[in-house]
Steps between C-alpha positions, in 0.01 A plus 500: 500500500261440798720744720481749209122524476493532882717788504332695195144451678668568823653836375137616364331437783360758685430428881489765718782470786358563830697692784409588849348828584394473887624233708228550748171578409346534882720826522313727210205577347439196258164612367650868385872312379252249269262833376832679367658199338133389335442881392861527357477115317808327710430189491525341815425194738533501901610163705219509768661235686843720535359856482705560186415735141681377249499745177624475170824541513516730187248746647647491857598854470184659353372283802747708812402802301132478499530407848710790569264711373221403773807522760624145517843443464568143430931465506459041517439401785475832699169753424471820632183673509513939452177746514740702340462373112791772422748373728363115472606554055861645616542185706429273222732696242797496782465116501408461136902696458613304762414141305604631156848544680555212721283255292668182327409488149359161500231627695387732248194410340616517155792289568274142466382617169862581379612103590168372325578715175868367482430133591223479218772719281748188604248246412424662175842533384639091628162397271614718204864370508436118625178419306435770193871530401593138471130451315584766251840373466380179318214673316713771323879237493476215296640149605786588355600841611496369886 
């Protein structure tokens, strides 16, 4: 029962998942990377001792493309810096295709929500069927009947 109540409070939890963004921080500008995540609410949190940016992994994308935008191309751990803002955006798409492709589908961020839903789904059910079942069993059945 224990486990149970763990993995129903466990499934409706709502933690953000961090993922890195830049590996090194001494390579960009950190001060214009932390103005466009603050001004497009990513939440995020740097490791000064490593020189990393973790982001939420949920909003990792809205985080490449913002950065895009200002000409920062951000493809984990390599970043590539363009004046050209047109030519930095087609970068990001060509990766962006190139990850839907190759990418493993447990690295997709809806993937950890899909295992939460169907252990609590699991949980739900073994409760219904070990402890409501046999419970309404003996209300409804007489002594007799079992």
């Amino acid at each position: 029962m224990l486990f149970a109540v763990f993995i129903v409070k466990w499934v409706k939890e709502d933690s953000p998942i961090y993922r890195p963004l830049i590996q090194d921080m001494r390579l960009v500008d950190s001060v214009k990377i932390a103005d466009v995540l603050e001004q497009e609410r990513i939440y995020y949190y740097a490791d000064v001792k490593n020189h990393m940016l973790y982001v939420n992994q949920e909003q990792s994308e809205l985080a490449r493309v913002s950065l895009a935008k200002i000409g920062i191309v951000i493809e984990y751990p390599k970043i590539t810096k363009h004046t050209d803002l047109n030519k930095a955006y087609d970068e990001f798409i060509k990766q962006k295709k190139m990850d839907e492709e190759t990418g493993e589908i447990w690295q997709r961020p809806w993937f950890f929500r899909l295992i939460k839903l169907v252990m609590g789904a699991l949980v739900i059910i073994i409760l219904i069927l070990a402890v409501v079942r046999p419970v309404l069993a003996s209300i409804i059945y007489d002594e007799d009947e079992k």
